[in-house]
N, CA, C and O atoms as a printed pandas DataFrame, in Angstrom:
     atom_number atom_name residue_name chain_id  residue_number  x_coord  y_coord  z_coord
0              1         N          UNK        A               1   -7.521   10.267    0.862
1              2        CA          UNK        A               1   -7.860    9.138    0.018
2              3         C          UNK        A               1   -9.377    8.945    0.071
3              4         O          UNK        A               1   -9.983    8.630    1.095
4              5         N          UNK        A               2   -9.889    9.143   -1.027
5              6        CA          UNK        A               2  -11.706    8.516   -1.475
6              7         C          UNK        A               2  -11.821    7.134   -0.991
7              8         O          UNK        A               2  -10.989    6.300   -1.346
8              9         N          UNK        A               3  -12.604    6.891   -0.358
9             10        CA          UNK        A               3  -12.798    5.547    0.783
10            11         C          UNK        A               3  -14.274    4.930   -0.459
11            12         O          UNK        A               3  -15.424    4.918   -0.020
12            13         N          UNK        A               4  -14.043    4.568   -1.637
13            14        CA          UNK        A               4  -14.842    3.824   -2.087
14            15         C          UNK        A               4  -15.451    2.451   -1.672
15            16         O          UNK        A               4  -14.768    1.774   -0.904
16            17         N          UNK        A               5  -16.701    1.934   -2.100
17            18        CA          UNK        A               5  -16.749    0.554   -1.927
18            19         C          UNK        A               5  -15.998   -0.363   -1.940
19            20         O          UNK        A               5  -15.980   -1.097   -0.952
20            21         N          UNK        A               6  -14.945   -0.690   -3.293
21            22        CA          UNK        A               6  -14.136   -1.933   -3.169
22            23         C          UNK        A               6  -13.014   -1.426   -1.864
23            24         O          UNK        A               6  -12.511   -2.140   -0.997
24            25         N          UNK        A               7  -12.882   -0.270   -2.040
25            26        CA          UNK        A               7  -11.476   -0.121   -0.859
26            27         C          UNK        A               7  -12.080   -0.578    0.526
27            28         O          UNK        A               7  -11.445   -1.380    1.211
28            29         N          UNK        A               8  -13.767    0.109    1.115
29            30        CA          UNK        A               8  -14.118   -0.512    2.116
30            31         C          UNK        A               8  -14.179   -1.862    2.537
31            32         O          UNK        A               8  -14.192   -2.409    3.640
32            33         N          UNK        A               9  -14.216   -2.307    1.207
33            34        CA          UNK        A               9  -14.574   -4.067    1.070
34            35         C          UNK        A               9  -13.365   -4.524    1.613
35            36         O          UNK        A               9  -13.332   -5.130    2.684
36            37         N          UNK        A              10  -12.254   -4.243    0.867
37            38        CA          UNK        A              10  -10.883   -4.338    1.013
38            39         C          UNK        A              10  -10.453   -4.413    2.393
39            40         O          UNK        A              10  -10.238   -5.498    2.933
40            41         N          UNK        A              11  -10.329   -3.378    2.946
41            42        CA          UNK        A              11  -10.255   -2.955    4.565
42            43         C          UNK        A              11  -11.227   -4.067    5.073
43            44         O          UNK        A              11  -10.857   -5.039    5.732
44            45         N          UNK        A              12  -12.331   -3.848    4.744
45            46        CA          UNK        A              12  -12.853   -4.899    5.993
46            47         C          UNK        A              12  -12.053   -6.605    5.691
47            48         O          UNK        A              12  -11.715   -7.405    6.564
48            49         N          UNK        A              13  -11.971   -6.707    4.732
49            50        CA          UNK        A              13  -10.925   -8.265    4.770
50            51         C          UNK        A              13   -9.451   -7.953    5.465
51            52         O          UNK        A              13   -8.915   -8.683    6.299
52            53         N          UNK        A              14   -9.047   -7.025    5.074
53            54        CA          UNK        A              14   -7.478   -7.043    6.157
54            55         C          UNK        A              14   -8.143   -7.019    7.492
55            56         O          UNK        A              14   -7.793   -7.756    8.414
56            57         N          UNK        A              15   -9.051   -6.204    7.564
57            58        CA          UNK        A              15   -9.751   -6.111    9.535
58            59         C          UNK        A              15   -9.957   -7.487    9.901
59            60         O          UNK        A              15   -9.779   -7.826   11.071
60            61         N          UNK        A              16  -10.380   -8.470    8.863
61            62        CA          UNK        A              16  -11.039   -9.711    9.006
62            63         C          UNK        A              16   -9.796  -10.796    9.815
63            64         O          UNK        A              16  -10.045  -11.424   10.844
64            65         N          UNK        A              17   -8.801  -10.822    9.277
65            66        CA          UNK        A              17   -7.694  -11.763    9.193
66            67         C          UNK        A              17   -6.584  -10.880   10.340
67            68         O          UNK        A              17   -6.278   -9.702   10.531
68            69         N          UNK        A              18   -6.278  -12.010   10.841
69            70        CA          UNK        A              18   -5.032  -11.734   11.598
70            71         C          UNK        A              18   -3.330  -11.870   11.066
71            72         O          UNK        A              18   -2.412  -11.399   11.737
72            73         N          UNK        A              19   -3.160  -12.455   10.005
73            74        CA          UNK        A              19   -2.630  -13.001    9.048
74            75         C          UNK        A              19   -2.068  -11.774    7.855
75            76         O          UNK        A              19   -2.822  -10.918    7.390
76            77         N          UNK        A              20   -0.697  -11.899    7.520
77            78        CA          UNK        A              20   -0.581  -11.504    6.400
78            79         C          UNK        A              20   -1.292  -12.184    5.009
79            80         O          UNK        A              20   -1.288  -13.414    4.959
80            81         N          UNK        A              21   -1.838  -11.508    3.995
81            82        CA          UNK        A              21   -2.448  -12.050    2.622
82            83         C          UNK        A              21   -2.366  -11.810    1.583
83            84         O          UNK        A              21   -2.604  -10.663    1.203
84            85         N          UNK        A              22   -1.951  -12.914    0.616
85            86        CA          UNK        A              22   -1.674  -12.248   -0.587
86            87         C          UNK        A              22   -3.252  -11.822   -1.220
87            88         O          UNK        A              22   -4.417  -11.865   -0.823
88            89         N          UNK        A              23   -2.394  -11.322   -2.645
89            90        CA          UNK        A              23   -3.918  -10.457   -3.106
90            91         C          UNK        A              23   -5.205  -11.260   -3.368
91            92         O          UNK        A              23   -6.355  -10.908   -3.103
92            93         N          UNK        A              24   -4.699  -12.662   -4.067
93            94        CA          UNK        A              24   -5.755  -13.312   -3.993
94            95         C          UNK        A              24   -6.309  -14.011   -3.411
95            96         O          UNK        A              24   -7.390  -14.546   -3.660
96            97         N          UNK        A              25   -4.969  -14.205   -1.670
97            98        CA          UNK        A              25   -6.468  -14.489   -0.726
98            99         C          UNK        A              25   -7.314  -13.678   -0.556
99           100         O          UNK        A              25   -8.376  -14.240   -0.287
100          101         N          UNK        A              26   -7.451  -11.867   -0.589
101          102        CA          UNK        A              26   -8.152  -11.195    0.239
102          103         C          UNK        A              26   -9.108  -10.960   -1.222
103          104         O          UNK        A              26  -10.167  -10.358   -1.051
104          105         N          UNK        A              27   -8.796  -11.381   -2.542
105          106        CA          UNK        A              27   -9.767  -11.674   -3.573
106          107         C          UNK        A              27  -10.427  -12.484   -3.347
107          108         O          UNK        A              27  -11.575  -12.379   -3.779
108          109         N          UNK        A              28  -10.064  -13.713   -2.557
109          110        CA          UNK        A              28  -11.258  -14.719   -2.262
110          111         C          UNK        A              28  -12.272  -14.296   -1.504
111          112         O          UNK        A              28  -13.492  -14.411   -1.622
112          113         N          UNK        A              29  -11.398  -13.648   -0.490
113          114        CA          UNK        A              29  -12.374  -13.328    0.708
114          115         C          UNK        A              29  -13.442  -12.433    1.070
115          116         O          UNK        A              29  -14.232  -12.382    2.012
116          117         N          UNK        A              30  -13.137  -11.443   -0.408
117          118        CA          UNK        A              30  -14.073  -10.432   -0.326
118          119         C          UNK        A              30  -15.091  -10.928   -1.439
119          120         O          UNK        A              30  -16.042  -10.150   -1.512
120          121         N          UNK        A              31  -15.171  -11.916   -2.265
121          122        CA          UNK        A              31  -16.084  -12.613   -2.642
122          123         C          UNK        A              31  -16.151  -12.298   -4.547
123          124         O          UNK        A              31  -15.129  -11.860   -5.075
124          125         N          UNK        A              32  -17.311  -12.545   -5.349
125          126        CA          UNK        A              32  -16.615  -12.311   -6.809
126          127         C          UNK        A              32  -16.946  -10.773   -7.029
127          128         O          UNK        A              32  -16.957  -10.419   -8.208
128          129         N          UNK        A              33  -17.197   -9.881   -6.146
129          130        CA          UNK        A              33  -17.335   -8.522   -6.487
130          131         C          UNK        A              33  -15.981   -7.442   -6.978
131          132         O          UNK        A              33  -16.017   -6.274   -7.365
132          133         N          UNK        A              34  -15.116   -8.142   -6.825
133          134        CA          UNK        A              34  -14.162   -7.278   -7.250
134          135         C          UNK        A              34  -13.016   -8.216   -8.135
135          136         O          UNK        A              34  -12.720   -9.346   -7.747
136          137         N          UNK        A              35  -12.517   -7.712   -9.156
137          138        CA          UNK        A              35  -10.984   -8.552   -9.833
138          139         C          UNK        A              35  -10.046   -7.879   -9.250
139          140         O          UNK        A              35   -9.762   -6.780   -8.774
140          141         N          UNK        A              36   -9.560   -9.202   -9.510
141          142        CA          UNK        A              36   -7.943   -9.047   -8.797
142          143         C          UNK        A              36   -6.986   -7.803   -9.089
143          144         O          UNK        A              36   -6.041   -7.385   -8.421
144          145         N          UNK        A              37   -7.548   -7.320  -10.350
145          146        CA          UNK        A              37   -6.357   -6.173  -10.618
146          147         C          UNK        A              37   -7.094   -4.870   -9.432
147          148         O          UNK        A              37   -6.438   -4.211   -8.625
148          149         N          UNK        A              38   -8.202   -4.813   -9.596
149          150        CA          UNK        A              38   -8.490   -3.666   -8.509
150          151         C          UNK        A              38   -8.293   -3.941   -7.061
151          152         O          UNK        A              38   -8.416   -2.952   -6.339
152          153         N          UNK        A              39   -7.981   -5.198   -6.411
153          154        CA          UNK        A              39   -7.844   -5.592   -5.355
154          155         C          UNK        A              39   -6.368   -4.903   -5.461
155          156         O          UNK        A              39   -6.102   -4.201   -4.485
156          157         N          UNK        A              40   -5.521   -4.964   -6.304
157          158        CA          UNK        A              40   -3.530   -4.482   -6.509
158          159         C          UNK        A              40   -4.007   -3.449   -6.692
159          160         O          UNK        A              40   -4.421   -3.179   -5.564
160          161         N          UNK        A              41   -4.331   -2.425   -7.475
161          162        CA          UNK        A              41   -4.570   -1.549   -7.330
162          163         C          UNK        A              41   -4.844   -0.583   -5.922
163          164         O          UNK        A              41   -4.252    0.419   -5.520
164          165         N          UNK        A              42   -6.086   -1.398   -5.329
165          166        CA          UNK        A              42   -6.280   -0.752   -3.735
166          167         C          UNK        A              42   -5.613   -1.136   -3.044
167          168         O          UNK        A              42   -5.571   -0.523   -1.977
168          169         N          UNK        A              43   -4.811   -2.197   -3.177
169          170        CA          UNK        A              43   -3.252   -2.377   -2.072
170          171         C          UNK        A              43   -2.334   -1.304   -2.092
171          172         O          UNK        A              43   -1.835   -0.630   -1.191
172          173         N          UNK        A              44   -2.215   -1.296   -3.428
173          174        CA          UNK        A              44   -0.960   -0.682   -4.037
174          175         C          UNK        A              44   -1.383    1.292   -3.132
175          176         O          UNK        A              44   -0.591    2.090   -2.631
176          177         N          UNK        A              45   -2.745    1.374   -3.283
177          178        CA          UNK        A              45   -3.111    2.758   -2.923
178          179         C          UNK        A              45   -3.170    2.678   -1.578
179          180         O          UNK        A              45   -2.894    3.725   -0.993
180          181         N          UNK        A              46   -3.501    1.572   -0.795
181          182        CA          UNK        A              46   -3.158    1.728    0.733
182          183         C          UNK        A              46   -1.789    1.877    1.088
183          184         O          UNK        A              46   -1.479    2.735    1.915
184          185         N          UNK        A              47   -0.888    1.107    0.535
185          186        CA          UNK        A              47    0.941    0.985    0.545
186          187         C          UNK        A              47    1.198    2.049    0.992
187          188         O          UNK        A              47    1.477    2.384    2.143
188          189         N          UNK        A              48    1.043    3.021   -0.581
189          190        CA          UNK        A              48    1.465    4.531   -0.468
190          191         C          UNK        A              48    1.109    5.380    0.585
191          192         O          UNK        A              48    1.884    6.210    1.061
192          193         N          UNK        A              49   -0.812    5.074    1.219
193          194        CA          UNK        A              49   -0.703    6.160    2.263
194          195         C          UNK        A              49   -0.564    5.594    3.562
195          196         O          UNK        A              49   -1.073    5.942    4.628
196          197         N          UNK        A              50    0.279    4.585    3.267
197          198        CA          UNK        A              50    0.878    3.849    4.869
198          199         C          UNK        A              50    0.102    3.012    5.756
199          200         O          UNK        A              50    0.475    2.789    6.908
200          201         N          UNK        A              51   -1.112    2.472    5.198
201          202        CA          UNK        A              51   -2.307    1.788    6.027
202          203         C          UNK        A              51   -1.758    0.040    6.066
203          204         O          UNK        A              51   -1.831   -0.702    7.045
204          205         N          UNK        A              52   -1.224   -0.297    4.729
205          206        CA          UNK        A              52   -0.936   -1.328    4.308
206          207         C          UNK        A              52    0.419   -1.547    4.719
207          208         O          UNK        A              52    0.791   -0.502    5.253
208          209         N          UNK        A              53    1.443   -2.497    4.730
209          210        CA          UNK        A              53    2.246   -2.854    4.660
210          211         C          UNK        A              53    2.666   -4.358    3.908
211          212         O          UNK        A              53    2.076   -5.315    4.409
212          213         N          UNK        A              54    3.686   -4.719    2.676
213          214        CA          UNK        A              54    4.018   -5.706    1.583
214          215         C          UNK        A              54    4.733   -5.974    2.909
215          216         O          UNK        A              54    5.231   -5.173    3.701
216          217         N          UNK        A              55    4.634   -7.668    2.956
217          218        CA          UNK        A              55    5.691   -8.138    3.389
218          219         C          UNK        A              55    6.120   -9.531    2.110
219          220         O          UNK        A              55    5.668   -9.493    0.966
220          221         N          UNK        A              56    6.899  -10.485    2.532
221          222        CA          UNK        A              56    7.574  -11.475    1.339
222          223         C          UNK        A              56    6.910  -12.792    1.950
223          224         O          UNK        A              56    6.766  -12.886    3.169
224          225         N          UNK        A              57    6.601  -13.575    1.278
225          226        CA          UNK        A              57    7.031  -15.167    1.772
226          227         C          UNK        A              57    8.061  -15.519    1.426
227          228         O          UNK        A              57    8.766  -14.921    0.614
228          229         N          UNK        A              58    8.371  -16.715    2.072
229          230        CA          UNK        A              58    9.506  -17.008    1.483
230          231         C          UNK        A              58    9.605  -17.215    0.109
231          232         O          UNK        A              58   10.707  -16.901   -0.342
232          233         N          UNK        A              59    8.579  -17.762   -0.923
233          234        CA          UNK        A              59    8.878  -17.614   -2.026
234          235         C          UNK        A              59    8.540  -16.786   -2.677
235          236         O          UNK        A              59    8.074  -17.006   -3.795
236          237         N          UNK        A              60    8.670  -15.600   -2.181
237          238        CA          UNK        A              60    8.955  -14.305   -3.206
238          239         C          UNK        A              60    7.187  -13.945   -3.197
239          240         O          UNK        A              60    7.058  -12.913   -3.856
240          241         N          UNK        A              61    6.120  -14.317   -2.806
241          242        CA          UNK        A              61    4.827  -14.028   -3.160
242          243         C          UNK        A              61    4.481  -12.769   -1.946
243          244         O          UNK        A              61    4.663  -13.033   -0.757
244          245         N          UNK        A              62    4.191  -11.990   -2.192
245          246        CA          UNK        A              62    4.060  -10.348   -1.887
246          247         C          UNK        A              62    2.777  -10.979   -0.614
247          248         O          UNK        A              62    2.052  -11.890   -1.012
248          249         N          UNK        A              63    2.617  -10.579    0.511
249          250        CA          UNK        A              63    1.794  -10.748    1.515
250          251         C          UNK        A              63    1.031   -9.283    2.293
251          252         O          UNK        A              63    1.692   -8.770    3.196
252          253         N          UNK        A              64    0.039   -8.816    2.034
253          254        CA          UNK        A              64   -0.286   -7.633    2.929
254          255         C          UNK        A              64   -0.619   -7.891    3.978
255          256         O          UNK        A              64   -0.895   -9.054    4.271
256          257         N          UNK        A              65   -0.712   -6.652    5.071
257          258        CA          UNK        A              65   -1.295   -6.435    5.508
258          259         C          UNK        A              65   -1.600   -4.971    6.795
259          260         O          UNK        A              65   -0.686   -4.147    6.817
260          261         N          UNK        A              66   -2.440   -4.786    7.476
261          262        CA          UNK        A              66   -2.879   -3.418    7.881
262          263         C          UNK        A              66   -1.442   -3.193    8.814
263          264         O          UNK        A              66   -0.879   -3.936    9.618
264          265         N          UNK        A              67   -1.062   -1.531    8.214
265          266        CA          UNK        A              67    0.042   -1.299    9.295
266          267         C          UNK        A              67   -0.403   -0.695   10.517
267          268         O          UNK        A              67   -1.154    0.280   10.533
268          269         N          UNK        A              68    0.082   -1.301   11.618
269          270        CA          UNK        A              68   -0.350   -0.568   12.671
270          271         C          UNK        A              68    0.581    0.447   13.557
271          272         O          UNK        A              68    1.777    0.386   13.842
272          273         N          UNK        A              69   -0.405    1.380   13.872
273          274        CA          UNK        A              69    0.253    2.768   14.306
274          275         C          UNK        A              69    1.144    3.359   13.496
275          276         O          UNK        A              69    1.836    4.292   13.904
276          277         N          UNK        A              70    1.235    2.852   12.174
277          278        CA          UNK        A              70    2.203    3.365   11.507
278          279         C          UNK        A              70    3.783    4.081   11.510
279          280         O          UNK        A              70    4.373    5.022   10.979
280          281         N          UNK        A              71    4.031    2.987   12.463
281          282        CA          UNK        A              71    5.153    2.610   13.112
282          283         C          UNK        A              71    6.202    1.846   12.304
283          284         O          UNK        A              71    5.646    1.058   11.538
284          285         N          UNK        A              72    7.640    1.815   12.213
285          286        CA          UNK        A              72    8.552    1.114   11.976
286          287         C          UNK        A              72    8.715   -0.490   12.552
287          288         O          UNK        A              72    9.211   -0.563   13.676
288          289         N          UNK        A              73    8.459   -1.388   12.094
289          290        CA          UNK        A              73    8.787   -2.635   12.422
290          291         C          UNK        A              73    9.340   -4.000   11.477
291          292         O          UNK        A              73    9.676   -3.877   10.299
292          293         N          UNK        A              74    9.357   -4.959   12.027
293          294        CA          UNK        A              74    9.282   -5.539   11.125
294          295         C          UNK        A              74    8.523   -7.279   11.636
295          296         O          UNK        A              74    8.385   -7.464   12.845
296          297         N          UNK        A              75    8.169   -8.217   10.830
297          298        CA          UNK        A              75    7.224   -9.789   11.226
298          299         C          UNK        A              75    8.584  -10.882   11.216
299          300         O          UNK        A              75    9.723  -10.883   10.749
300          301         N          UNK        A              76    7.813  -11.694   11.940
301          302        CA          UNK        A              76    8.547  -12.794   12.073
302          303         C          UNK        A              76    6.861  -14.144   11.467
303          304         O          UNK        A              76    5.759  -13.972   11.987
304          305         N          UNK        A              77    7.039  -15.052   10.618
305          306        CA          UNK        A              77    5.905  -14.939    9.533
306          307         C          UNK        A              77    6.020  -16.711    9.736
307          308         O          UNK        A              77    6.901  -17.356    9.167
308          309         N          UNK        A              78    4.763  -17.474   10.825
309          310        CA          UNK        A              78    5.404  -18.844   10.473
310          311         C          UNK        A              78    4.257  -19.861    9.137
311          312         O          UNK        A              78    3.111  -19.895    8.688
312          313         N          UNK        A              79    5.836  -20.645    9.002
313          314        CA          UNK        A              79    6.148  -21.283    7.570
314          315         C          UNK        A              79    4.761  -21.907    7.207
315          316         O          UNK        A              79    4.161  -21.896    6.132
316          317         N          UNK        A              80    4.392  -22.510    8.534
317          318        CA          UNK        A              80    3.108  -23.241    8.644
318          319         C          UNK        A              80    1.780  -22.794    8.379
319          320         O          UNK        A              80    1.123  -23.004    7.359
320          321         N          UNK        A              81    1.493  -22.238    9.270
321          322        CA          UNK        A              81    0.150  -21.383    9.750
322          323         C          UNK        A              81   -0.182  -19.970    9.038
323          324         O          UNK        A              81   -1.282  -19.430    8.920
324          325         N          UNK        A              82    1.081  -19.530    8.599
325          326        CA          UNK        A              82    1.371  -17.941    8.524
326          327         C          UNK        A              82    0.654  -16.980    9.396
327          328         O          UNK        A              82   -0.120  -16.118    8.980
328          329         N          UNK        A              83    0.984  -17.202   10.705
329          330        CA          UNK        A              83    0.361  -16.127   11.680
330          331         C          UNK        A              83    2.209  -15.404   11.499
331          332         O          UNK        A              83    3.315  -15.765   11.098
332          333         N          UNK        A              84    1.662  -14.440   11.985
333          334        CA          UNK        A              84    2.476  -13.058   12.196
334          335         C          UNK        A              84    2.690  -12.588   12.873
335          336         O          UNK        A              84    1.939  -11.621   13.004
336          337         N          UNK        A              85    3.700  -12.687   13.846
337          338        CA          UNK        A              85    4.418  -11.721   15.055
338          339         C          UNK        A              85    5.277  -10.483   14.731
339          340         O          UNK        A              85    6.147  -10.412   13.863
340          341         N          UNK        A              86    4.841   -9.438   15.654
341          342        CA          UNK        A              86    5.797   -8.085   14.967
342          343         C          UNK        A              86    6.762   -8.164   15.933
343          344         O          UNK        A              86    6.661   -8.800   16.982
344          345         N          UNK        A              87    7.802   -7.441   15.535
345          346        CA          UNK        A              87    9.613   -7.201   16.029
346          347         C          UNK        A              87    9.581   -6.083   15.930
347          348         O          UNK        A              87    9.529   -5.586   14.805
348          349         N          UNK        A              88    9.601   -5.198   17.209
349          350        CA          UNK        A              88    9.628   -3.962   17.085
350          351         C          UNK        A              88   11.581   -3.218   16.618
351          352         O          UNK        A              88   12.114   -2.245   16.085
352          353         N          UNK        A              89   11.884   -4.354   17.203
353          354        CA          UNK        A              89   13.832   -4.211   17.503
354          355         C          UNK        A              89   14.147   -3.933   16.040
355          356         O          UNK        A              89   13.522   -4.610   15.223
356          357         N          UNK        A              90   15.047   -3.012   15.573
357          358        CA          UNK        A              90   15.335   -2.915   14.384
358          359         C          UNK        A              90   16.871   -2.736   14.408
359          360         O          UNK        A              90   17.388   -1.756   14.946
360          361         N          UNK        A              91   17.503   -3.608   13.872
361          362        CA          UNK        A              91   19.086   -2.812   13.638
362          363         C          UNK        A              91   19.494   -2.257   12.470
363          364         O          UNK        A              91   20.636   -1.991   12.094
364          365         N          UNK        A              92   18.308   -2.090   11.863
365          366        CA          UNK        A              92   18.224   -1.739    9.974
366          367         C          UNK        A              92   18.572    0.099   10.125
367          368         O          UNK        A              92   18.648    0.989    9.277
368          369         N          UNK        A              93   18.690    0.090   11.302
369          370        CA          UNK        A              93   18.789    1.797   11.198
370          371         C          UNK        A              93   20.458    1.872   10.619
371          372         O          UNK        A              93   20.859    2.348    9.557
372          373         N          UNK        A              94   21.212    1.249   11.683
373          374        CA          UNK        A              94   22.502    1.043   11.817
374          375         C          UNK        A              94   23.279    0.461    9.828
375          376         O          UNK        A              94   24.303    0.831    9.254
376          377         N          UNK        A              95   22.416   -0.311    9.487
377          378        CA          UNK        A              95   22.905   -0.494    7.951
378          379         C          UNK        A              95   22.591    0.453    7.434
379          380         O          UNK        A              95   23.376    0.614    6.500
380          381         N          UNK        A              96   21.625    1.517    7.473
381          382        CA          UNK        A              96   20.685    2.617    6.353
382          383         C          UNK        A              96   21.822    3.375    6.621
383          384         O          UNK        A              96   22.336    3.850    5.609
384          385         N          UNK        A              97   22.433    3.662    7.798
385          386        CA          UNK        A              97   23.399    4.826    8.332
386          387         C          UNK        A              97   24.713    3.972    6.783
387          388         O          UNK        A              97   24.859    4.342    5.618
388          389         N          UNK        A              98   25.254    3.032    7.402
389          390        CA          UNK        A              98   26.534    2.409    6.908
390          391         C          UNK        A              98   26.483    2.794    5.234
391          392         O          UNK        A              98   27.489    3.018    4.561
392          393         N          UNK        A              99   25.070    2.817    4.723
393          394        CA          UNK        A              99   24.572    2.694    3.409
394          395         C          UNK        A              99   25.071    4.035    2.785
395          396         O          UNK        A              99   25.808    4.219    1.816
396          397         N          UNK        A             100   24.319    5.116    3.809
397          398        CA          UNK        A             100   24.445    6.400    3.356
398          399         C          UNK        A             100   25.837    7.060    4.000
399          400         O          UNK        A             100   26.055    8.255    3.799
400          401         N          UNK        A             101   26.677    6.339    4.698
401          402        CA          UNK        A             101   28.280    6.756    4.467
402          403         C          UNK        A             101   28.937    6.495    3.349
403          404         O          UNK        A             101   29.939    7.097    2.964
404          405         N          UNK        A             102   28.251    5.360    2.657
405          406        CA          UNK        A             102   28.942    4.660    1.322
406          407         C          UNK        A             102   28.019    5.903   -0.012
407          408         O          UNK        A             102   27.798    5.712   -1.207
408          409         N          UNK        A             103   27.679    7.136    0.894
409          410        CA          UNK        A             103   27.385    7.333   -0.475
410          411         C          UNK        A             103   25.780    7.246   -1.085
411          412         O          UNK        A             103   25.473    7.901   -2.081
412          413         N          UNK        A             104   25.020    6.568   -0.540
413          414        CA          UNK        A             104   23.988    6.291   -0.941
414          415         C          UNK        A             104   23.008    7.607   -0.578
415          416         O          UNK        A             104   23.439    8.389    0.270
416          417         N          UNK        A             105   21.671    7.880   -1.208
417          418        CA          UNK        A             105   20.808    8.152   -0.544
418          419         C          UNK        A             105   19.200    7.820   -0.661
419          420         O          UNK        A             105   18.983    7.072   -1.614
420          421         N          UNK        A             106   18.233    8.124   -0.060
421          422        CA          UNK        A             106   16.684    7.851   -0.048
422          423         C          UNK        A             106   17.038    6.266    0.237
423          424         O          UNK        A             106   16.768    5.438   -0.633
424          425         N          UNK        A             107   17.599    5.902    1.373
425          426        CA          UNK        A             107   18.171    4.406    1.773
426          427         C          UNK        A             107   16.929    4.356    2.361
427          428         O          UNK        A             107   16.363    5.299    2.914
428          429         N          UNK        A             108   16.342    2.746    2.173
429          430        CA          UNK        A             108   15.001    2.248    3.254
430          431         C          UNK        A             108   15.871    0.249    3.214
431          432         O          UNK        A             108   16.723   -0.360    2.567
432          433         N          UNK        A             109   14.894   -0.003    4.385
433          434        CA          UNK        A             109   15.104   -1.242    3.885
434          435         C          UNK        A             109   13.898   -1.864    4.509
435          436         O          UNK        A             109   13.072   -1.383    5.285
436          437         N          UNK        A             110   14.021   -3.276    3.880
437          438        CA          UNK        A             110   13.113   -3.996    4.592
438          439         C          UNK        A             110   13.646   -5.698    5.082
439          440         O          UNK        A             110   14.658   -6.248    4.647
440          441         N          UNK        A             111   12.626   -6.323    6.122
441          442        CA          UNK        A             111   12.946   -7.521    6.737
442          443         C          UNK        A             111   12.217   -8.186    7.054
443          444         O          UNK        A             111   11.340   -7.671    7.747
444          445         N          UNK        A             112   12.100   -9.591    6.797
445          446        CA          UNK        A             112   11.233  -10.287    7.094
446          447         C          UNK        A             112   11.674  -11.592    7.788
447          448         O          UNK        A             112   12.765  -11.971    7.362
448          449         N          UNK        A             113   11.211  -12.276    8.604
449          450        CA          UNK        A             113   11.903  -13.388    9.236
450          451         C          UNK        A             113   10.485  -14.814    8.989
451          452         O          UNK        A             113    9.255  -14.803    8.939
452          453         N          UNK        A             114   11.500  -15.809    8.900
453          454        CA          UNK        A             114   10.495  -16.970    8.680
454          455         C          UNK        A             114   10.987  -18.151    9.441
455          456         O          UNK        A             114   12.154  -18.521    9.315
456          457         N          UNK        A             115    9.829  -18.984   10.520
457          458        CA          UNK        A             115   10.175  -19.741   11.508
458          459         C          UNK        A             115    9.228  -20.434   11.053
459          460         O          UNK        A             115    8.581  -20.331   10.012
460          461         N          UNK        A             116    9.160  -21.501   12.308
461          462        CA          UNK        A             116    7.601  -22.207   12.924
462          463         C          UNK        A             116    7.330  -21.932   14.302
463          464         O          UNK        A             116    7.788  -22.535   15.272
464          465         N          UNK        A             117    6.738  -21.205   14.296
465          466        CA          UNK        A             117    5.613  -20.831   15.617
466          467         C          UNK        A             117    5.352  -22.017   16.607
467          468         O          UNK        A             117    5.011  -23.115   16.165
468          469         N          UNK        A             118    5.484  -21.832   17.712
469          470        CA          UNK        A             118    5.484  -22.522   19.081
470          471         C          UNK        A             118    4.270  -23.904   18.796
471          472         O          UNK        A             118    4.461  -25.102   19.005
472          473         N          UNK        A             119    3.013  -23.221   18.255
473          474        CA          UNK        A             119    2.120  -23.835   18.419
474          475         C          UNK        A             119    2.132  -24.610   17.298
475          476         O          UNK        A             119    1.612  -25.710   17.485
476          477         N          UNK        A             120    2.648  -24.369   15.931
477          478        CA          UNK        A             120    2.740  -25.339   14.739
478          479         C          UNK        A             120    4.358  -26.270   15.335
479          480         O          UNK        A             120    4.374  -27.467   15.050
480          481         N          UNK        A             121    5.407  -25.797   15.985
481          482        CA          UNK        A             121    6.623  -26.583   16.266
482          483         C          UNK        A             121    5.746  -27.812   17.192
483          484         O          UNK        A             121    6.192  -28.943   16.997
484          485         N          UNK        A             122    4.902  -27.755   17.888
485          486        CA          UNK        A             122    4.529  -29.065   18.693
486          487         C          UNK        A             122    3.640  -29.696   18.045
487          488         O          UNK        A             122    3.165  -30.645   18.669
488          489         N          UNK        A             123    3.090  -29.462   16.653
489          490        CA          UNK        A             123    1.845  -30.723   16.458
490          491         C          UNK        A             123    3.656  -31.916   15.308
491          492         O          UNK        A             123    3.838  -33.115   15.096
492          493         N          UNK        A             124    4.317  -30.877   15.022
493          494        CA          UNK        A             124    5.990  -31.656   14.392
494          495         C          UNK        A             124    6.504  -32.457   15.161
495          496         O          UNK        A             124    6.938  -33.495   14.660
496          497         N          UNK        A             125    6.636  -32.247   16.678
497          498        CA          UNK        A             125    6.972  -33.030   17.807
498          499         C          UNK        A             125    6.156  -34.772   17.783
499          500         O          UNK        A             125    6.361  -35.562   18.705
C-alpha cells in the first residue's frame, strides 16, 4: 500500500486516540485538509489490508479503529465515554463451524459489546 499524505495524516489520528472513531471524528481531527469522502476511502483501504478494524455503535454508526497485531478479537465499547476494551475470548469460532455444517461458506462474523465502564458507572452512582 502507497503510504500517501492524507493516509499518513489518517494514521497519525487513529495513533492519536485511544478510542474507536467514526469518520468524521478523525475528519475533525485531522483538520480541513482532507474531505470526508477521502477520509472513507483511506479507511475503507486500511480495512482491506487489515490495519483498521469497523466496529458498530450501538446505533448502527460505523467506528474505526487501528487493529492490533492483527489478531482476532473482539471490543467491549462504553456507552458513555466510548473507551474500548478488547476480548480476546471468542466463541464465534464455534457458530462459523455450526454455520458451515448448515452448508454455508466464506463464514466470518463479527461482535461488539456495549456497557458502562467502571469509571463512567461511578460518576451514575
Amino acid at each position: 500500500m502507497r503510504i500517501t499524505r492524507p493516509r499518513r495524516v489518517l494514521l497519525d489520528a487513529l495513533l492519536d486516540t485511544a478510542t474507536p472513531r467514526s469518520a468524521e471524528e478523525l475528519r475533525e481531527g485531522i483538520g480541513e485538509g482532507e474531505d470526508l469522502v477521502t477520509v472513507y476511502r483511506n479507511l475503507d483501504a486500511f480495512e482491506r489490508a487489515g490495519l483498521v478494524l469497523r466496529a458498530h455503535a450501538e446505533n448502527g454508526k460505523a467506528l474505526f479503529h487501528l487493529s492490533p497485531h492483527h489478531r482476532h478479537y473482539h471490543l467491549v465499547i462504553c456507552r458513555v465515554c466510548h473507551e474500548a476494551k478488547v476480548i480476546e475470548d471468542c466463541d464465534g469460532d464455534r457458530f462459523e463451524r455450526l454455520a458451515r455444517e448448515q452448508g454455508y461458506s466464506d463464514v466470518t462474523h463479527t461482535l461488539e459489546l456495549h456497557g458502562v465502564c467502571a469509571r463512567c458507572g461511578q460518576t451514575d452512582a
